[in-house]
C-alpha positions in Angstrom: 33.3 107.0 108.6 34.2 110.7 109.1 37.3 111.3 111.1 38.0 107.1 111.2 42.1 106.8 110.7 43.9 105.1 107.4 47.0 104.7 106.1 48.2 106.7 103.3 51.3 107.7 101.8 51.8 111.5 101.3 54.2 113.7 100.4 54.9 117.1 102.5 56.5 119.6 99.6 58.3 119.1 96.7 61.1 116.6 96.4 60.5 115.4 100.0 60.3 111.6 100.5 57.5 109.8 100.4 55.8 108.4 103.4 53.2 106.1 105.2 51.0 108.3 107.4 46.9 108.1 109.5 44.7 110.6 107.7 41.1 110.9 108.5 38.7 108.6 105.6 38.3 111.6 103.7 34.4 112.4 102.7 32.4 112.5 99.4 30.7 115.7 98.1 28.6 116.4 95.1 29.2 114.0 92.2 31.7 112.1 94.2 32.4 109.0 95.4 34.5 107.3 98.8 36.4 103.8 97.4 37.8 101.1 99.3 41.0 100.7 97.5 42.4 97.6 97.2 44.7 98.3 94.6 46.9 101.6 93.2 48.9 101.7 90.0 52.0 103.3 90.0 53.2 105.9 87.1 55.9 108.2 86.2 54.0 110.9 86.3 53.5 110.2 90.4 57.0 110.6 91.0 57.2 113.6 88.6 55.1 115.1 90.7 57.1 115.0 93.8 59.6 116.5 91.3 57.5 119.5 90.8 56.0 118.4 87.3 53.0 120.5 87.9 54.7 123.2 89.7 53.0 126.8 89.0 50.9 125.3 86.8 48.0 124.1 89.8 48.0 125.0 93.6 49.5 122.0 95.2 47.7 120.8 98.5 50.2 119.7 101.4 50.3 116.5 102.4 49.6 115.7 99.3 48.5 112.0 98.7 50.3 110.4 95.9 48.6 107.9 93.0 46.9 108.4 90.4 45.3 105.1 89.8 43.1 102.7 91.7 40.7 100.1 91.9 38.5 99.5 95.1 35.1 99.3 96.0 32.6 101.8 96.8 32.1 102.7 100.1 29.7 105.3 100.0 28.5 108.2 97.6 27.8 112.0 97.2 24.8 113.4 96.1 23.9 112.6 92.3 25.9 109.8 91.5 24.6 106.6 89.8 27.2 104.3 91.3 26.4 102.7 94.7 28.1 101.0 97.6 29.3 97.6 97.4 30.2 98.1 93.2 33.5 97.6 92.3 35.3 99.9 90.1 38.1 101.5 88.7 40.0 104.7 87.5 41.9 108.1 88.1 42.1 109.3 91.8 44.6 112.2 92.1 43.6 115.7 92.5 46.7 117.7 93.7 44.7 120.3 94.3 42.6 118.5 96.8 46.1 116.7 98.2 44.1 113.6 96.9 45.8 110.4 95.6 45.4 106.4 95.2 48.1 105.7 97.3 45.6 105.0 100.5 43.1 102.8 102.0 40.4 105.0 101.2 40.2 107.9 98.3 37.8 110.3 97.2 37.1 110.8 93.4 34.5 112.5 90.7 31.9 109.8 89.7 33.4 111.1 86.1 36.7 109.4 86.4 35.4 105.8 87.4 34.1 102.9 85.4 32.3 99.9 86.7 34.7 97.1 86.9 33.7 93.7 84.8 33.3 90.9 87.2 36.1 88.7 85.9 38.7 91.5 86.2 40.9 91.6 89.2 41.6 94.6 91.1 45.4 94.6 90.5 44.7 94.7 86.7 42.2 97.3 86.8 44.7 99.7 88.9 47.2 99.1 86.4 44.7 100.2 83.2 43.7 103.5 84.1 46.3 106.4 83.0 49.0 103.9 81.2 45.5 102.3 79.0 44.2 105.5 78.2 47.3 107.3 77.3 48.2 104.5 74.8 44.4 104.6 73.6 45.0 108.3 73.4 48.4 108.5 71.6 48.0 105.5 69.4 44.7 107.8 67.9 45.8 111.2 68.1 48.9 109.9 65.2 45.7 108.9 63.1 47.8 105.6 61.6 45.9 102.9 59.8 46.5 99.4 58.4 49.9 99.3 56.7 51.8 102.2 57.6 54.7 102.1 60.2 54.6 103.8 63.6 57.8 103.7 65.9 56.9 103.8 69.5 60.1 104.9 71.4 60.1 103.5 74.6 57.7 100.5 74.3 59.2 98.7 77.3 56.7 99.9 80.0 53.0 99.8 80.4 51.9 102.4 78.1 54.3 101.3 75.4 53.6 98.1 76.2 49.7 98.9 75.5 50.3 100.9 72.6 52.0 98.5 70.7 49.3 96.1 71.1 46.5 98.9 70.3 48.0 99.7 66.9 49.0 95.9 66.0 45.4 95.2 66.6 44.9 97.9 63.9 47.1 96.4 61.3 49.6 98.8 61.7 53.8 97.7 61.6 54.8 98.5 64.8 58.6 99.5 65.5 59.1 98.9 69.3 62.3 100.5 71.1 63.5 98.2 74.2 66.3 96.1 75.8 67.0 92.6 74.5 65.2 91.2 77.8 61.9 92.0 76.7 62.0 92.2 73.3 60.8 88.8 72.9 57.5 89.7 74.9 57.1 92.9 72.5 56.7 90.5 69.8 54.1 88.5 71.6 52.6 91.9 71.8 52.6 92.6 68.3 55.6 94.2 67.4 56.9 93.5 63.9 60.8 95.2 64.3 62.7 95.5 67.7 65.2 98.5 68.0 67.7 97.5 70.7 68.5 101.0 72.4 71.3 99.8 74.4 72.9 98.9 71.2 73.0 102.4 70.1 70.9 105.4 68.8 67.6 104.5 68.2 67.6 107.0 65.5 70.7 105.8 63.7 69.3 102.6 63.6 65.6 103.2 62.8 67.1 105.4 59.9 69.2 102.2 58.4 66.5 99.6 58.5 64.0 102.7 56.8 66.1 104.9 54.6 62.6 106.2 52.8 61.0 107.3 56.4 58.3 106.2 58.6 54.6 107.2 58.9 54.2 108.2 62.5 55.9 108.3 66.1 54.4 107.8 69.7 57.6 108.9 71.9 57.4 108.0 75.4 61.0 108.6 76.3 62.5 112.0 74.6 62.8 115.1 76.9 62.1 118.6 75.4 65.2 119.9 73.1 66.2 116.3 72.2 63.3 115.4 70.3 64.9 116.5 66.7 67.0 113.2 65.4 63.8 111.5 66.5 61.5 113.2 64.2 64.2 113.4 61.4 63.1 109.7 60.7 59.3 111.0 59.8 58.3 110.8 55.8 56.9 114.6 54.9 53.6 115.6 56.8 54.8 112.4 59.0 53.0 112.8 62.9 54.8 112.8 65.7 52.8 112.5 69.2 55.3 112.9 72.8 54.0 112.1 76.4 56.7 114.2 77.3 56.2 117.9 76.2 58.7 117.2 73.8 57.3 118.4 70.6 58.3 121.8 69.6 55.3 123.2 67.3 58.0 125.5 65.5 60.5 122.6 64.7 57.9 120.3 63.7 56.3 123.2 61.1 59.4 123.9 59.9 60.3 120.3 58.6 56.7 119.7 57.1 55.8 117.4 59.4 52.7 117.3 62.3 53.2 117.0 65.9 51.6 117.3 69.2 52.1 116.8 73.0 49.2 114.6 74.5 48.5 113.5 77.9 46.1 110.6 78.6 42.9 111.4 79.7 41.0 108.0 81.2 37.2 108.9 80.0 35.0 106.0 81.7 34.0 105.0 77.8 37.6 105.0 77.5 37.8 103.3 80.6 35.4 100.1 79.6 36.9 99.8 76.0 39.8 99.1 77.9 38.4 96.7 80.6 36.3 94.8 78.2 39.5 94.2 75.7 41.4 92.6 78.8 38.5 90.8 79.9 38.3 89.0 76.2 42.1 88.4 76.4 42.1 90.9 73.2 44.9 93.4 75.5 47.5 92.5 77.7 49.0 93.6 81.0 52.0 92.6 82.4 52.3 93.4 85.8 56.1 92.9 86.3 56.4 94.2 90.2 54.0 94.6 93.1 54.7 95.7 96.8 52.9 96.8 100.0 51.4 99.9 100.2 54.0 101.0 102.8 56.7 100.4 100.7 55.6 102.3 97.5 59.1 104.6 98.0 60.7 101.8 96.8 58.6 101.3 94.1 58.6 105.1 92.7 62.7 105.1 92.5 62.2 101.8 90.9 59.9 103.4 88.4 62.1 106.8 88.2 65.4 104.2 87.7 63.9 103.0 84.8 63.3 99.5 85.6 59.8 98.5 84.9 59.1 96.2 82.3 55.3 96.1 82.6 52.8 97.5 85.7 53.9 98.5 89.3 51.3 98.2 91.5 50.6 98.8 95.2 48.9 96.4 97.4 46.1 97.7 99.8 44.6 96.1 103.0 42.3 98.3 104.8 42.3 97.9 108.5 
């Protein structure tokens, strides 16, 4: 397929607009494989890389395709890789420094960031799981909670707090889920056993009420660095606190006797297939709350950056 046109949507520099353009089908290498995407999921961390999220930290290639997730089918493969055309599977595409995304017909990916899909899962599921099930998988763990304590998880409303909730419920853990009245009902569908109402005011003020004696742990989805302190203030001593969002401060955390750490998810294929198989067996829910056109995934990145999803965004893709 080398040189054949598709659509993909890029990005030219930094805070430019996204766009639909014709790239060349790009080609596998070593250890890689070429998908048919039929599917990409749409995350924050997409359109904070347009913001320059990842500036200085990695060469950024220009255009740079955007998406991280996807689900397709496998069009062809690079030497050493056990998958083979025709399978369908899903997982992690982008690799700025390769300009590569999921937002496109057809993307190029390590075999290492793909799991086989199982045969009753659709594709617009399994482009939603990768980064929003792993990082719930990942932050749920890495507070180390059990059966019986309490974990907060601020900013439950979306996919990955959505997941999480579910992941540590299934634990017998009491979940305290932050959200709007509109899907607080859902949440407790999911799992959750409180519901703090953030547009009714602080979520701290009113976490702090309903559990004068502390809670156990905290997955924060939400906080920005410097504002994370009135959040941890509601941790019990050697409490954990786990941010998606660089928040935690090592310093602070120390110096109030609590633990703390800033994880990002990291969608291993075992990780992957745990997840896959839990949907497939009805045991994990997602709720895929908007889904557009691949030429329209602008829209659906301000939507996301607005702060309006209440579940999965996820792009549409018909190859030509």
């Amino acid at each position: 397929m080398e040189g054949t046109p598709m659509r993909a949507v890029v990005v030219t520099d930094f805070d430019t607009e996204p766009r639909l353009v014709e790239l060349p089908v790009p080609e596998p290498g070593p250890g890689e494989v070429l998908v048919r995407l039929a599917a990409a999921g749409v995350n924050p961390f997409d359109w904070k890389v347009i913001e320059g999220a990842m500036r200085g930290s990695v060469h950024h290639a220009f255009p740079l395709v955007l998406g991280s997730d996807g689900a397709g089918t496998v069009e062809s493969v690079g030497e050493g890789v056990s998958f083979t055309p025709g399978d369908r599977v899903f997982g992690q595409f982008m690799d700025i420094e390769q300009g590569r995304g999921s937002y496109a017909e057809y993307a190029v990916t390590k075999a290492a960031k793909l799991a086989r899909l199982p045969g009753d899962l659709d594709f617009d599921t399994a482009a939603a799981l990768p980064t929003a099930g792993a990082a719930a998988h990942d932050f749920v763990e890495g507070t180390g909670i059990g059966p019986g304590q309490t974990l907060l998880i601020n900013g439950a409303s979306g996919g990955v707090g959505q997941a999480a909730v579910q992941l540590a419920a299934a634990q017998g853990v009491r979940v305290i889920a932050t959200t709007d009245p509109d899907t607080a009902v859902y949440l407790r569908e999911l799992g959750a056993s409180e519901i703090v109402d953030f547009t009714a005011g602080p979520t701290a003020d009113q976490v702090r009420v309903a559990h004068p004696g502390g809670i156990d742990a905290i997955v924060d989805l939400v906080t920005s660095p410097g504002r994370l302190e009135p959040i941890a203030a509601l941790l019990k001593p050697n409490g954990v606190i786990v941010s998606s969002n660089g928040a935690v401060d090592a310093e602070l955390v120390a110096a109030r006797g609590l633990r703390g750490a800033n994880l990002y998810a990291n969608a291993r294929p075992a990780t992957l297939a745990s997840l896959a198989e839990a949907v497939e067996h009805g045991q994990l829910r997602f709720r895929i709350d908007f889904k557009a056109p691949l030429e329209e995934a602008a829209d659906a990145l301000a939507r996301s950056k607005a702060g309006k999803a209440r579940g999965k965004t996820v792009l549409t893709i018909e190859a030509a």
